[in-house]
Structures are given as C-alpha cells and as structure tokens.
N, C-alpha and C positions, 0 to 999 in steps of 0.2 A: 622571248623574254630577254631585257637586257640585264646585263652585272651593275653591283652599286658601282654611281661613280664618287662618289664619297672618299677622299682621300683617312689611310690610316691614323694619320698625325692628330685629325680631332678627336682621336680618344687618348691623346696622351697628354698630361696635365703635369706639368713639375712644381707649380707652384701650388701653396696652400691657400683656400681663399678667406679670407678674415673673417668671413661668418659661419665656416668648419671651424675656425679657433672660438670664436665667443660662443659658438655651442660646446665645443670642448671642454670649454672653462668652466660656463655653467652648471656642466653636468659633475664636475667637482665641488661644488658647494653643498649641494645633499650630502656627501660622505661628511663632512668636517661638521657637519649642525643637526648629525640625526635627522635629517629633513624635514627640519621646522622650519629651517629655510633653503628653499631652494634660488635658483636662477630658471630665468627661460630668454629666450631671443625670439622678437617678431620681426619680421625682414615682410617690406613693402618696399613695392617698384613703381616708380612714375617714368610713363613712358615719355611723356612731353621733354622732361626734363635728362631722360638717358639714364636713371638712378636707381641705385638701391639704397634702402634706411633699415637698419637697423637699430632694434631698439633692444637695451640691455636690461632686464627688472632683476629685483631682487622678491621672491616672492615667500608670502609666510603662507600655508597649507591650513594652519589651522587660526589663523584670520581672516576666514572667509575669504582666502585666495588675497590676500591682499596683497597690490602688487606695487612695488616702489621704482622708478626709472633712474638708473644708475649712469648711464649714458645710452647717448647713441650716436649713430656712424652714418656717415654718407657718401656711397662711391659708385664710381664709374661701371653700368652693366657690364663694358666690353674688361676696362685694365682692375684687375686688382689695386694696384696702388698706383697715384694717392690714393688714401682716406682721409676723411676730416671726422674727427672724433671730438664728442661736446657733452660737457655735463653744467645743469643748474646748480647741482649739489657741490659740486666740485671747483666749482667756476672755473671750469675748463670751456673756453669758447672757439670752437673748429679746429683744433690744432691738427697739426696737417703730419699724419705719418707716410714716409714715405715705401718702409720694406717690412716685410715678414717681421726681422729683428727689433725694429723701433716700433712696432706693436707689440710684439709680447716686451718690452720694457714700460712702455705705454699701459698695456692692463697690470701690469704688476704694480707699476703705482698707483694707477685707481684702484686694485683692490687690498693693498696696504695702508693709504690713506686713511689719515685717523677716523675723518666723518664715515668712510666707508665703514670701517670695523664699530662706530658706534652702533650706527643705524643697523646692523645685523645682530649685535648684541642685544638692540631695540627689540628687533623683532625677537628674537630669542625670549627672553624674559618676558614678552607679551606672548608667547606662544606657549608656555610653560617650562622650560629649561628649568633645571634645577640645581644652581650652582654647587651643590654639593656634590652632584656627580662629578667623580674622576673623566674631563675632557682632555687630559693635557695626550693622549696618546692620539685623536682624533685633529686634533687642533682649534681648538673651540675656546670658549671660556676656561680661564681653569679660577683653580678652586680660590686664588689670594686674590684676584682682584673680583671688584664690586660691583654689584650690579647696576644698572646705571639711575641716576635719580631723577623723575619727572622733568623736570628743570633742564635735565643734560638729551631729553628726547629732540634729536634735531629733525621731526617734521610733525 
C-alpha cells in the first residue's frame, strides 16, 4: 500500500471565501427581525463558464417563504477575487470587488441602503411586527418611526 501523495498545504486556506461571508451575514438578519425575516444564500456553478453565483434573498417565514433577491455575485471556481456583484433593486450593475475589505464595505452598503431597509421593514409589517414592541435593543424598527404606506412598498 502506498502513502497519500497529497501535499499538506491543501488543507490550508488563509483566505475567507465570499460565500462563508454572505452566509455569515445572512445568518444575522434573523437575530435583528425576530425571524420574520430572514436571509439565505443559493450558490450555483456552471462548469462551462468556470463560475460560481450566488444569490443573496431576503426571505419572510411567515409569507409563505417569500423570497426577495437582494443581490448576487459571480466568481471565479479557482480565485476568490474578483467578484462582480449586481443588484436590480439597487441598481448595482457587476461592480467588480476586488479583496476581502471592499466586500464587506460593499455588503454594508447594500445592507444600509435606504431600499434595502425599506423592503425589510416591508416584509416586517406584512409578517406581523408590532411596532409597538420595544426593537430598538435588537436593531429593528423602533417605536418613533412609521410603518411603511402602501404607496412606499417598493415591489
């Protein structure tokens, strides 16, 4: 029987890969919205093209799973970066990140984004939020501003 020849070094990884961070991030939105609203990430590969995509949702639990596409990303099987990241909603079209750093600056302002925090207040109040609850220790609605009006639902 022969020994692996398998050198050690592919099990050592320094970098983080961008679809550990947008599952990261995701899995923060249930604490801050009592998980009326969550996130999830779908990541699809085409081998033709050498790619991964991911897709970023914002989803409501108790809207029949309803799920909104916040962005998504497309990169290289082999290198982490680039990425090119694209939102409809955002009108973000491929902008092209190149490190670690200028993605999480990149998801912070897609997820501080005024339409972003609409459409989640959206779902909130169609899920049952009750702005009278005290949110402001969770980070959520708080109690002075309004709920949002038909009119201002941006989908």
């Amino acid at each position: 029987m022969t020994k692996s020849l398998w050198p050690d070094e592919i099990s050592v990884i320094k970098e983080v890969p961008p679809v550990s961070i947008f599952k990261e991030q995701a899995s923060f939105l249930g604490g801050k919205t009592k998980n009326l609203v969550t996130a999830e990430v779908d990541t699809d590969a085409n081998y033709g093209t050498r790619r991964f995509y991911d897709v970023f949702y914002l989803v409501a639990p108790a809207l029949d799973h309803y799920r909104f596409e916040l962005f998504r990303a497309s990169r290289d099987i082999v290198n982490f970066y680039p990425i090119q990241i694209s939102s409809g909603t955002l009108e973000m079209d491929n902008k092209e990140v190149t490190s670690e750093d200028e993605l999480i600056k990149v998801l912070s302002d897609i997820f501080s984004h005024p339409k972003t925090i609409k459409i989640i207040q959206s779902m909130l109040v169609q899920s049952g939020w009750s702005p009278e609850e005290d949110s402001s220790k969770n980070g959520g609605i708080r109690e002075n501003e309004s709920p949002l009006r038909e009119d201002e639902i941006p989908f």
